[in-house]
NUMI-295870 format. One record per residue (C-alpha): residue number from 1; residue in three letters; x, y, z. Coordinates in Angstrom, 3 decimals. Layout:
<atoms>
ATOM  resi  resn        xx        yy        zz
ATOM   NUM   ALA         X         Y         Z
...
</atoms>
This chain:
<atoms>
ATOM  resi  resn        xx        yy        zz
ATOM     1   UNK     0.000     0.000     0.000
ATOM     2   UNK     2.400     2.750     1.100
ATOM     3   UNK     4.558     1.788    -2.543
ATOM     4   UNK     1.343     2.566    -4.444
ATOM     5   UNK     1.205     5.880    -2.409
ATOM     6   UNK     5.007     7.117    -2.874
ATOM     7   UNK     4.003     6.051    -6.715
ATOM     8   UNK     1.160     8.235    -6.565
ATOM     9   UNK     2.618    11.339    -4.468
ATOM    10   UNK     5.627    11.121    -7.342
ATOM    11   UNK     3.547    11.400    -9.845
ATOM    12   UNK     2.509    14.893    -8.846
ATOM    13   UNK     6.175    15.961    -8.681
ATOM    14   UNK     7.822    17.171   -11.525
ATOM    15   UNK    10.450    14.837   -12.952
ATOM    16   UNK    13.143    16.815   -12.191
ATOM    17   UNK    12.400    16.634    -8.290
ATOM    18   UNK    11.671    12.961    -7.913
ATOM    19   UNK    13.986    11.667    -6.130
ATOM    20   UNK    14.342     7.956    -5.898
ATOM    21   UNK    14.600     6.399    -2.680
ATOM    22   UNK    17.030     3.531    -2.197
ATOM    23   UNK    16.290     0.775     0.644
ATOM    24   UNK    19.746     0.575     1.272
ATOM    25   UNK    20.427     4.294     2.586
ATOM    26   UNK    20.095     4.473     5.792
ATOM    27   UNK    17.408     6.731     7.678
ATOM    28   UNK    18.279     9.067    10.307
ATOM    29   UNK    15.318    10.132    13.033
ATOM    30   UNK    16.801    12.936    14.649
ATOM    31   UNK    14.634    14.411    17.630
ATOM    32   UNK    13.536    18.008    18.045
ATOM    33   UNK    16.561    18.851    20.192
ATOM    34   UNK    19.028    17.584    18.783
ATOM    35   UNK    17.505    19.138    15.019
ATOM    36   UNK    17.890    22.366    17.625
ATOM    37   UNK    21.665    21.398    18.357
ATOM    38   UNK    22.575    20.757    14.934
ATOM    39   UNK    21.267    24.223    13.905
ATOM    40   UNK    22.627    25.854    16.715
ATOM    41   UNK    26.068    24.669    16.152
ATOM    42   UNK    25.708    25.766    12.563
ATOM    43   UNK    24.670    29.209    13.204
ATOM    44   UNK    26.864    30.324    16.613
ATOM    45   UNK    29.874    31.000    14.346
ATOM    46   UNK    27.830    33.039    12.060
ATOM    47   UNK    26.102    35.139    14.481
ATOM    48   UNK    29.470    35.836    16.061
ATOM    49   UNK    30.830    36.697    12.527
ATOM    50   UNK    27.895    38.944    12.361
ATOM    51   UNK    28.629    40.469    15.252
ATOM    52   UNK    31.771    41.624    14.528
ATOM    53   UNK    30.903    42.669    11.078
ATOM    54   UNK    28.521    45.053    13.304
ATOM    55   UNK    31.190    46.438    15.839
ATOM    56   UNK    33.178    46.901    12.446
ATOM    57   UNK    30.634    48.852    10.701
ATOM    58   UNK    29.822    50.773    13.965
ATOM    59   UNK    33.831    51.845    14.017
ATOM    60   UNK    33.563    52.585    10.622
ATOM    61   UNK    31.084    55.058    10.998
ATOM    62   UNK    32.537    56.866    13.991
ATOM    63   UNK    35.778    57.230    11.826
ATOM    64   UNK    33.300    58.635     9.168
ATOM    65   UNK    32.093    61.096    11.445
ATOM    66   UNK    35.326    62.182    12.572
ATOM    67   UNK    36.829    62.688     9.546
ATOM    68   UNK    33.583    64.862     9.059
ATOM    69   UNK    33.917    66.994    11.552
ATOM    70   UNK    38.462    67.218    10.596
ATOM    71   UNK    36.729    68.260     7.271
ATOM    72   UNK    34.302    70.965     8.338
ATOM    73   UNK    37.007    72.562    10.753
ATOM    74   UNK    39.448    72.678     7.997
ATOM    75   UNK    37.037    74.555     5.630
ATOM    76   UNK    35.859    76.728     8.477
ATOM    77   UNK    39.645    77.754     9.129
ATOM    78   UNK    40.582    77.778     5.125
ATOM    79   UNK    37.138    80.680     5.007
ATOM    80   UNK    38.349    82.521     7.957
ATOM    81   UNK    41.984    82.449     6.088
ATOM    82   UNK    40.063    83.828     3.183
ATOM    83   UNK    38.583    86.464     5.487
ATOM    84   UNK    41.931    87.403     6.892
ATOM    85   UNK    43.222    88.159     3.482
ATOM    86   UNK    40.409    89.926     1.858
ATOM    87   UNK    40.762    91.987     5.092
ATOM    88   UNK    44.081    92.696     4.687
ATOM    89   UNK    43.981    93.494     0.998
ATOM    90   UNK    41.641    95.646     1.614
ATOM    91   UNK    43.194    97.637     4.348
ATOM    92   UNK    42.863   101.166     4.770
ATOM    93   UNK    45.519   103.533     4.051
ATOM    94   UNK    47.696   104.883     6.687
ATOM    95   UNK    49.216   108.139     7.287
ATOM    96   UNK    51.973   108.173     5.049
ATOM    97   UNK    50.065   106.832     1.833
ATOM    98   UNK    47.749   109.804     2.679
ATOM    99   UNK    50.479   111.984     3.071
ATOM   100   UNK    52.252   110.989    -0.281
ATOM   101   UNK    49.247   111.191    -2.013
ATOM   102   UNK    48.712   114.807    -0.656
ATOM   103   UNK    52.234   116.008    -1.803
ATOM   104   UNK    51.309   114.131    -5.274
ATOM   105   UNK    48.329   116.552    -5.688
ATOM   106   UNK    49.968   119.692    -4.712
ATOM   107   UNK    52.919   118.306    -6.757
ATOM   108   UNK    50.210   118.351    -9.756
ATOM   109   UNK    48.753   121.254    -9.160
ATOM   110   UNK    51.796   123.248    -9.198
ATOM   111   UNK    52.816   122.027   -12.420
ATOM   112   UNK    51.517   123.788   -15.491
ATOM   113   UNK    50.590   120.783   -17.777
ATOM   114   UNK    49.467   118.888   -14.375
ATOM   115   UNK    50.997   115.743   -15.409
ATOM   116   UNK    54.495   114.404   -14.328
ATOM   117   UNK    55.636   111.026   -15.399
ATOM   118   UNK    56.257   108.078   -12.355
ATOM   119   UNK    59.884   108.635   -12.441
ATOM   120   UNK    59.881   112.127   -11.538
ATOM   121   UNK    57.237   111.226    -8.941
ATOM   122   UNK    59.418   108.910    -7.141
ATOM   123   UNK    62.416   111.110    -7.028
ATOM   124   UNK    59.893   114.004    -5.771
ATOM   125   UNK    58.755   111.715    -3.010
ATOM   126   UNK    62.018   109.916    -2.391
ATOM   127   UNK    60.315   106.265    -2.424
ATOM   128   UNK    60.254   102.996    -4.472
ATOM   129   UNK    57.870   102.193    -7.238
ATOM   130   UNK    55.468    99.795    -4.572
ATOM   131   UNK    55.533   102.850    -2.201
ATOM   132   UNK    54.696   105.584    -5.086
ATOM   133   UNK    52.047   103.172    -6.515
ATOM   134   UNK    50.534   102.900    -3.003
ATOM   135   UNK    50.666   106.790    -2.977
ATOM   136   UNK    48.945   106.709    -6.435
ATOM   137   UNK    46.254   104.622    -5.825
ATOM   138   UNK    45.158   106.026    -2.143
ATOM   139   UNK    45.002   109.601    -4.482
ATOM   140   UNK    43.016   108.079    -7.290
ATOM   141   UNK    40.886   106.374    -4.565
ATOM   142   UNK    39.842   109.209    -2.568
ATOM   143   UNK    39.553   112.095    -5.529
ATOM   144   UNK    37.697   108.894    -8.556
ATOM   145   UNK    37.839   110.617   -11.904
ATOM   146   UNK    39.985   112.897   -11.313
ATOM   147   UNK    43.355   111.975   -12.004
ATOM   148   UNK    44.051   109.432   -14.806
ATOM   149   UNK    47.346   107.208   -15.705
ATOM   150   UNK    48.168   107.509   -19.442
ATOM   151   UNK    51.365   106.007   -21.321
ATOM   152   UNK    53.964   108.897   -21.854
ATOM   153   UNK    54.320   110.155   -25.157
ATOM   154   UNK    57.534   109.129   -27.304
ATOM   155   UNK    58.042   106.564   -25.057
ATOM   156   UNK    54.831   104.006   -24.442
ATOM   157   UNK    57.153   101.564   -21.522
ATOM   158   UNK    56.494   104.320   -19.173
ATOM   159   UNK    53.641   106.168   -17.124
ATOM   160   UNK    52.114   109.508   -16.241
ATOM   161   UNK    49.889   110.663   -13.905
ATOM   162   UNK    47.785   113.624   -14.758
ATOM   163   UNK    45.173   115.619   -13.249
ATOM   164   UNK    41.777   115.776   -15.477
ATOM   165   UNK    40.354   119.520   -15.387
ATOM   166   UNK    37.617   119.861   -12.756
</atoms>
């Protein structure tokens, strides 16, 4: 009876899954705990790898978040560097540059063409080019539009400040 039942029950099976059953293998009855034993043993090493998979992930992301916060600071400081020197480039001029620039203009003034070429500037003033150009700008900065730089006629290498008419 119970061959003309397997023959039955593998009959609903697709060919590919029936499996034939051989008298000679032995069968195993295994009771519910030691089914539970088996299993147990099998998965204890892979929770434990799991585990530490976890604790390796978890350190990963506090390194993450350190780096983060290295990265932030680092931008912060490289804006307030930017700060710093947009601040200093954009100083104010002192006393002297005001001074030069005043001596420039009444330079100028006296002058009948109003116009004097750099060269003679520096020698009037008794400074480098950086300091005269200072000098130079702080006057074109606090009178706009009226002085002008032009190229010096007969010879274009060099420069001339002149004073526009009012």
């Amino acid at each position: 009876m119970s061959e003309i039942a397997l023959a039955k029950i593998n009959s609903f099976a697709p060919v590919a899954q029936q499996a034939e059953v051989s008298p000679e293998e032995p069968i195993f009855v295994l009771t519910g705990s030691q089914l539970q034993d088996i299993i147990s043993r099998a998965v204890l090493p892979l929770q434990a790898e799991l585990q530490d998979l976890k604790n390796t992930v978890a350190l990963q992301g506090k390194k993450m978040a350190a780096l983060e916060r290295t990265q932030d600071l680092q931008a912060e400081n490289s804006f307030i560097q930017l700060q710093l020197i947009n601040d200093l480039r954009k100083k104010e001029p002192g006393k002297t540059e005001i001074s030069r620039a005043e001596k420039i203009e009444k330079y100028l003034e006296a002058r009948p063409d109003h116009k004097a070429t750099f060269e003679t500037l520096k020698g009037h003033l008794g400074v480098n080019k950086d300091r005269l150009l200072e000098a130079v700008k702080t006057l074109m900065d606090t009178s706009p539009g009226r002085y002008g730089i032009i190229r010096t006629p007969g010879d274009k290498r060099k420069r001339t400040l002149i004073m526009l008419p009012k």
